[in-house]
C-alpha positions in Angstrom: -8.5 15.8 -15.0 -6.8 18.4 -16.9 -3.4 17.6 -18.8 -0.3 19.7 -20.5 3.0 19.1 -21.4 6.3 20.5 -20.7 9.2 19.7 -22.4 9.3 16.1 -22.3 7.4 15.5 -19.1 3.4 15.3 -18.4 1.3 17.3 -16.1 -1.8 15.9 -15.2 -3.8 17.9 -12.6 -6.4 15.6 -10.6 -8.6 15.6 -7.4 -8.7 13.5 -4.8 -5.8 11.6 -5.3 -2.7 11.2 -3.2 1.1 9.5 -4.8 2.1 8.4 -1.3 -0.7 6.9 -0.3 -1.7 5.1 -3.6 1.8 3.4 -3.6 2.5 3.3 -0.1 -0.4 1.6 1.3 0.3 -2.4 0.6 -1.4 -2.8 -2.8 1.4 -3.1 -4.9 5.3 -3.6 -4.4 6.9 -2.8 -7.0 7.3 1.3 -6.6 9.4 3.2 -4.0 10.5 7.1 -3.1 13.3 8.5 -5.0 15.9 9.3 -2.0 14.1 11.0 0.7 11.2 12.8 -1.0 7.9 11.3 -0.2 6.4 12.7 -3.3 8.6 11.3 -5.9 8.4 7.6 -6.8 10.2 5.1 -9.2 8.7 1.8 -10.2 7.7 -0.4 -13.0 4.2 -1.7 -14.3 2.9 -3.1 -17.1 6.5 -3.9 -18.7 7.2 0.0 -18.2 9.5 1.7 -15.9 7.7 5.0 -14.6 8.8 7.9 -12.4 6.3 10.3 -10.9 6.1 13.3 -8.6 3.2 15.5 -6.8 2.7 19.1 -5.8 -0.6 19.7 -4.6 -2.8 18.1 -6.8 -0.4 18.4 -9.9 1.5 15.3 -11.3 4.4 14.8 -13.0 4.9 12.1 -15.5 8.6 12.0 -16.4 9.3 11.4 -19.6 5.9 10.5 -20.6 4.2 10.8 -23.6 0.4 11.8 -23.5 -0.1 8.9 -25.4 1.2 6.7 -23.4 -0.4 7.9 -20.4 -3.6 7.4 -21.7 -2.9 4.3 -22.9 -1.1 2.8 -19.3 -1.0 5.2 -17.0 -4.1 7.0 -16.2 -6.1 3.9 -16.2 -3.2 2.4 -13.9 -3.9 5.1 -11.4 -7.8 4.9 -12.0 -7.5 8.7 -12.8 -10.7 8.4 -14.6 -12.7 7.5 -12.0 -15.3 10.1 -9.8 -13.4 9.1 -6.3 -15.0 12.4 -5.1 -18.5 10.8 -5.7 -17.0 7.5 -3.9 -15.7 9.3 -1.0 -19.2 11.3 -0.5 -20.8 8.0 -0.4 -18.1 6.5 2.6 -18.4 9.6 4.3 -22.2 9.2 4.9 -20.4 7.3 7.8 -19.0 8.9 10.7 -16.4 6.6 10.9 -15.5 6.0 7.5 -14.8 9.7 7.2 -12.2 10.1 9.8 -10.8 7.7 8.0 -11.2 9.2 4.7 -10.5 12.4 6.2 -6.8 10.7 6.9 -6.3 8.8 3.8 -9.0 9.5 1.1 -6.3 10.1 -1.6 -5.9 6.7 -1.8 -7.3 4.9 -5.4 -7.5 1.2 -6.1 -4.4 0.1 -8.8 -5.5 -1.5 -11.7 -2.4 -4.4 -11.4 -2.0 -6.9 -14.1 -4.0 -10.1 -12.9 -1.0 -12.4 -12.7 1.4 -10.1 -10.9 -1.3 -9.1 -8.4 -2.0 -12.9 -7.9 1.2 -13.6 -8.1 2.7 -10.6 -5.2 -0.6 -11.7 -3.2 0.9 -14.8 -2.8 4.0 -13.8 -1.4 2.7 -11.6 0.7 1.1 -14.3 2.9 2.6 -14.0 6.4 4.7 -11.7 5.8 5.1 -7.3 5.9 5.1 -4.7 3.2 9.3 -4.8 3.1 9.8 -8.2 3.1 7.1 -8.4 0.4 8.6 -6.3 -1.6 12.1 -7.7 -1.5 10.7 -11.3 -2.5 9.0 -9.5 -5.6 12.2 -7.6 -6.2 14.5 -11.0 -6.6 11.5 -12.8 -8.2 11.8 -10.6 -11.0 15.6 -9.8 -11.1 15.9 -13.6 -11.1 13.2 -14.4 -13.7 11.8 -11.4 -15.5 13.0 -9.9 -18.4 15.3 -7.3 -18.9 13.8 -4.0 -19.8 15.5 -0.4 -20.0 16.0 0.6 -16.6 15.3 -3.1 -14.6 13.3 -5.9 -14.9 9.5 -7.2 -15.8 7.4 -9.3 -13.8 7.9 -13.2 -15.0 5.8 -14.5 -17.2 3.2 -17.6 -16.1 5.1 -19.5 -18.7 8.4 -18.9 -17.4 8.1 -19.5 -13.6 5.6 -23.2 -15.1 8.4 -24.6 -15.9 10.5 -24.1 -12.6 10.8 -26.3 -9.8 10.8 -25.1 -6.3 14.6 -25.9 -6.2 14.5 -23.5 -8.5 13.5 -20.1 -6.7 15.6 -20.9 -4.0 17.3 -17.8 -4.8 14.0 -15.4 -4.2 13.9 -17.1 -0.6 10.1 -17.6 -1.1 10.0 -20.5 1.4 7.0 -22.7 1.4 5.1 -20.2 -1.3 7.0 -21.6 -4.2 5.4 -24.1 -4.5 1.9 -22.0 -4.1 3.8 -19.7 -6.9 4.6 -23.0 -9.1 1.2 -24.0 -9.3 -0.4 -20.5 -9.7 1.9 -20.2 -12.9 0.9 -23.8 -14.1 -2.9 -22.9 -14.2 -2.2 -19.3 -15.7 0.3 -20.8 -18.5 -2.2 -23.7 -19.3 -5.4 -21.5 -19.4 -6.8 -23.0 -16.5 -6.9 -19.9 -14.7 -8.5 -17.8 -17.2 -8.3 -13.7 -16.4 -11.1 -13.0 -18.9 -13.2 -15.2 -17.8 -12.4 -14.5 -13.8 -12.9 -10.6 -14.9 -16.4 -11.7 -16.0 -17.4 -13.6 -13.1 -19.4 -12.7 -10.7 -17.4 -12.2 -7.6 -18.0 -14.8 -5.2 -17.6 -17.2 -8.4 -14.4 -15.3 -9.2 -13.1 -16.1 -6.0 -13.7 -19.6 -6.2 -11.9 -19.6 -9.4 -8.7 -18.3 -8.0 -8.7 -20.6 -5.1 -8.0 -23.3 -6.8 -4.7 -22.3 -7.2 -2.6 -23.9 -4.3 -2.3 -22.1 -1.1 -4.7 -19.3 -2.4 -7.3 -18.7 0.2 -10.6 -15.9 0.8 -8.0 -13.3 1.9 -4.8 -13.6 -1.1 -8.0 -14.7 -4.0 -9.8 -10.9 -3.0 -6.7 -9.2 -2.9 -6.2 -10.1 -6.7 -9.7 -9.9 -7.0 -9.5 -6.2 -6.2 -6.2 -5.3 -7.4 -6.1 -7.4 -10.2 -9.6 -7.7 -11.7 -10.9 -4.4 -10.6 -13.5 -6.3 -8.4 -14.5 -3.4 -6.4 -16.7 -5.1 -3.9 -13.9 -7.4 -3.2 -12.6 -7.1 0.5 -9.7 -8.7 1.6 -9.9 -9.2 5.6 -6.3 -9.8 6.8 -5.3 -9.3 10.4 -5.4 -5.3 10.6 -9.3 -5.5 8.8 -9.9 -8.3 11.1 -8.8 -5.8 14.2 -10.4 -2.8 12.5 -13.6 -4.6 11.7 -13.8 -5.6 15.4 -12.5 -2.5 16.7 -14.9 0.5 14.9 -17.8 -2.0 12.9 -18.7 -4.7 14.6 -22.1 -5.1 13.1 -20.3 -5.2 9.8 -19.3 -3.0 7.0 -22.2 0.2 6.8 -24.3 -0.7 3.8 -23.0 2.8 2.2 -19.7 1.6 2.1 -20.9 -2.4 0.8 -20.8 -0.8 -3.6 -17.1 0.6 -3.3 -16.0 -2.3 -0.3 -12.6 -2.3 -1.8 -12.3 1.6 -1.3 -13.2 1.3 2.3 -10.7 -1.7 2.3 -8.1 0.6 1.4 -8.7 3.4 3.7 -9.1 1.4 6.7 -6.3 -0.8 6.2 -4.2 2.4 6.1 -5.9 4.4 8.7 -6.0 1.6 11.0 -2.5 1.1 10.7 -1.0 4.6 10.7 -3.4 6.3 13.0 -5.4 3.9 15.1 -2.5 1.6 16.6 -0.6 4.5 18.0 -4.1 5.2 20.7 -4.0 1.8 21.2 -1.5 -0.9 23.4 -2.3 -3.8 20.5 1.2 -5.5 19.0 1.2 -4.2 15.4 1.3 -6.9 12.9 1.4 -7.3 9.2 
């Protein structure tokens, strides 16, 4: 990763890594395209607003300090991480590197543990769009102002809600999931530290005792969240893809970096596989 500035934005050159896909492909909802360009996104993270553009393998932190991307941003975007080693290790399958060969700029977000909790409960039953719309009002509705929108809520804030209460974000029956996840996170019964520490079948048992938090929304904060990378949510397009191309089960040289795999065949599956195919897509 090699870095300059220029004027007051950052250019941060960097392999194997793609803007679209990282933000495009379902793990977090809180960044979208500026107008129509597919390379320039806006969004906000870790109490920051942030916009940021790609050419090639150059990006373009607007704005940015160096500082401050090494403090948030590169870590964010796991730019320190050897995904070229990661991706030599999926490719050893045939399968896994069609799909890499598709997506493999794709890198796991390292989310804050409560939102990615948090935005994986809302995203039960539902699509990307409608995900990100029920994040958007939870935060316009209880987040605090910042220059240029709105944080995620705090545990402490959405604790002392009721369900009556969120009406407004048109969460349905996850408010009360929501509720109880902010309970256990304000009172220190959900303990990120300790979760991060856990090993992660343990971790996962942790989380699930949050209301309404199951295997598939616990591993999905597990990964985005906590950095688990061995995590692997299975939701209905894993489930298809799973049965479809690895019906034995995951290859073993893909079982260190399962959340990597995750990734890229949640998004090849979706954006390549279903157009072959005559199944009804689904979220």
């Amino acid at each position: 990763m090699t870095i300059s500035a220029s004027g007051s934005n950052l250019t941060v050159q960097i392999e194997q890594f793609s803007l679209a896909q990282t933000l495009g492909c379902g793990q977090c909802f809180r960044f979208d395209p500026v107008g129509d360009n597919p390379d320039r996104w806006r969004g906000i993270a870790n109490g920051r607003v942030l916009e940021v553009s790609q050419t090639g393998n150059k990006l373009t932190f607007y704005n940015m300090e160096q500082s401050e991307f090494e403090a948030v941003w590169a870590d964010y975007f796991d730019l320190n991480t050897d995904y070229i080693s990661i991706h030599a290790a999926l490719c050893a399958d045939p399968t896994l590197k069609t799909a890499c060969d598709f997506c493999g700029g794709i890198r796991i977000i390292r989310q804050d543990p409560w939102e990615a909790l948090c935005s994986f409960i809302l995203s039960q039953n539902n699509n990307i769009p409608r995900i990100k719309g029920l994040v958007s009002r939870l935060c316009e509705q209880f987040g605090d102002p910042i220059d240029g929108g709105f944080d995620f809520p705090k545990p402490e804030t959405l604790a002392a809600l009721s369900p009556e209460d969120l009406a407004p974000v048109r969460c349905g029956f996850r408010d009360k999931y929501i509720i109880d996840a902010a309970k256990k996170f304000a009172s220190g019964e959900i303990n990120p530290a300790k979760i991060a520490a856990l090993p992660l079948e343990e971790a996962r048992t942790e989380l699930m005792a949050v209301k309404g938090v199951g295997p598939k929304v616990a591993d999905c904060a597990l990964l985005f969240g906590f950095y688990k990378l061995t995590a692997f949510p299975t939701d209905v397009w894993i489930k298809r893809a799973m049965a479809d191309l690895f019906s034995d089960g995951l290859p073993a040289c893909a079982v260190p970096y399962a959340g990597v795999a995750q990734q890229v065949l949640f998004h090849y599956y979706r954006r390549a596989v279903p157009a072959h195919n005559t199944r009804t897509k689904a979220c």
